[in-house]
C-alpha positions in Angstrom: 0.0 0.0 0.0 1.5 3.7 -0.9 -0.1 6.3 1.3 1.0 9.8 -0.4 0.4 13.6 0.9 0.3 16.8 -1.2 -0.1 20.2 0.5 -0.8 22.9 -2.1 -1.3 26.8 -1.4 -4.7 28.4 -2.8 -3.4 29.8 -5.8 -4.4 29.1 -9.5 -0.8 28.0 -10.3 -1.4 25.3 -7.7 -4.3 23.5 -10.5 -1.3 23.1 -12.6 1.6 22.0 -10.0 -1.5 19.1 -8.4 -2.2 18.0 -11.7 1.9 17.2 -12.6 2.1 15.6 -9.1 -1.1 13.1 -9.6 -0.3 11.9 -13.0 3.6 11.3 -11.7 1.7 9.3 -9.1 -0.3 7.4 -11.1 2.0 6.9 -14.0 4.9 5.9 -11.2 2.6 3.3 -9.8 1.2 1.7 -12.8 -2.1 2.9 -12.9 -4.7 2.0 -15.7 -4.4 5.0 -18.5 -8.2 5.2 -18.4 -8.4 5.0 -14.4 -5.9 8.1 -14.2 -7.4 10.0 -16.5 -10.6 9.9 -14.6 -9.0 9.8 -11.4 -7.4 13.2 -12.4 -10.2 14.9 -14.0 -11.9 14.3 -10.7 -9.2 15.5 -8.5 -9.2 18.4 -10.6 -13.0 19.2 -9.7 -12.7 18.6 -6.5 -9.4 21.0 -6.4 -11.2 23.6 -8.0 -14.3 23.4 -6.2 -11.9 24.0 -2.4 -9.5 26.5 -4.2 -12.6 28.6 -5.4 -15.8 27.9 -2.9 -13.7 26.5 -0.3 -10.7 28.8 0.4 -12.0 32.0 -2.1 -8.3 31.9 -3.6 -6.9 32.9 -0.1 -3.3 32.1 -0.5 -2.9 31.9 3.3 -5.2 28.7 3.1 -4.6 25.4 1.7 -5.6 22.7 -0.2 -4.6 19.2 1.2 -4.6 15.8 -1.0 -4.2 12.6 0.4 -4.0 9.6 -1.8 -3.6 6.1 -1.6 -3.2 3.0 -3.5 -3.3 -0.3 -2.9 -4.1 -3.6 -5.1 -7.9 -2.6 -5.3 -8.3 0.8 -5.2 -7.2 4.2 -5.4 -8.5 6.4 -2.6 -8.1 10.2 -2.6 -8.9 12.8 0.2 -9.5 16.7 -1.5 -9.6 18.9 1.6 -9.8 22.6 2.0 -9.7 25.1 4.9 -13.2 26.5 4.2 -16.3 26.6 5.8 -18.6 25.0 3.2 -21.4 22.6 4.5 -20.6 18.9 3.4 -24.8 18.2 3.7 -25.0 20.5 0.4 -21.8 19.0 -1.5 -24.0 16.5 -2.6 -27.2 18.5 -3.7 -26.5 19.5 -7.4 -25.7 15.8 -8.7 -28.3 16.5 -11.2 -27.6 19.2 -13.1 -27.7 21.1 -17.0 -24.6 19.5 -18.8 -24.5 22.3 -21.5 -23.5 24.9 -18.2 -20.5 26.3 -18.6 -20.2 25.4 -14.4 -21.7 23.2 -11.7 -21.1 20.1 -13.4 -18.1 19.2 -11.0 -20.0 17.3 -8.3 -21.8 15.3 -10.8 -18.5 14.4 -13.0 -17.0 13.5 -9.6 -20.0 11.3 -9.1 -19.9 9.6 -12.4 -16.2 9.0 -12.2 -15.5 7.9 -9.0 -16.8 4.5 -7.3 -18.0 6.2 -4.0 -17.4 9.9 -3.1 -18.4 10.9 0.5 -18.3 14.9 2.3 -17.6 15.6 5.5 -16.4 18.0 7.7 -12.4 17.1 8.4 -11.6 17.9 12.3 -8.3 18.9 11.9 -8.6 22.1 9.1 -12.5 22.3 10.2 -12.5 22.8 6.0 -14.8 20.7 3.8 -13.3 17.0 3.4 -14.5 15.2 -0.3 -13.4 11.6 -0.3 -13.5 9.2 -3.4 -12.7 6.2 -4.3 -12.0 4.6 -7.4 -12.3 0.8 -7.5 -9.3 -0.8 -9.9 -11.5 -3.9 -10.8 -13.7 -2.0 -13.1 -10.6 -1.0 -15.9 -8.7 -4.6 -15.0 -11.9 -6.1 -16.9 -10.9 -3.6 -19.5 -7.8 -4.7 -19.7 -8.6 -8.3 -20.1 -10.8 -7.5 -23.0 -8.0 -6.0 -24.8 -6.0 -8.7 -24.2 -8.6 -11.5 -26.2 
């Protein structure tokens, strides 16, 4: 199992600086193509949704991202120093694809196996947790490989 830890200040540059770290991660430790690509378009909502909602682009703030990976699943902890209310996370789901935003929480949804919100004790931020479940691109895989 590979337990990782990113701490990223809330600055627009960060988007760029997480998104170079995950795919190192993921590419690093073998992961599916398909799997990280959605496991870093989700991150990147999520990351968005804390550097903009959850922090309002205070640079004193920060974003933390906790991953880890083990043989059946990827795991990834997106949490901000904000005070949004995890029991609305979860509201807009369903929403107007052709919006130019407020599709985040549903792409999250779609992509990831499970995807909880909570309030984290230690930052007293908003705390999105999803997992994304390997056995769903190793069937991939094994139809590639007939």
């Amino acid at each position: 199992m590979i337990t990782t830890k990113f701490r990223y200040n809330s600055l627009a540059e960060s988007e760029d600086t997480m998104y170079r770290d995950i795919k190192k991660l993921l590419l690093d430790n073998n992961i599916h193509p398909r799997l990280s690509f959605h496991i870093i378009l989700a991150l990147s909502e999520a990351f968005s949704n804390a550097l903009i909602h959850g922090n309002k682009l205070n640079p004193d703030r920060a974003i933390l991202i906790n991953m880890t990976i083990n043989n059946d699943e990827i795991t990834a902890d997106i949490i901000d120093e904000g005070c949004g209310d995890p029991k609305r996370s979860g509201d807009q789901i369903n929403c107007d694809l052709w919006r130019e935003n407020g599709r985040g929480l549903m792409l999250m949804e779609t992509l990831s196996s499970n995807i909880t919100y909570c309030r984290n004790d230690s930052t007293g931020g908003l705390q999105v947790s999803m997992r994304f479940d390997k056995s769903r691109y190793k069937m991939e895989e094994e139809k590639v490989e007939k």
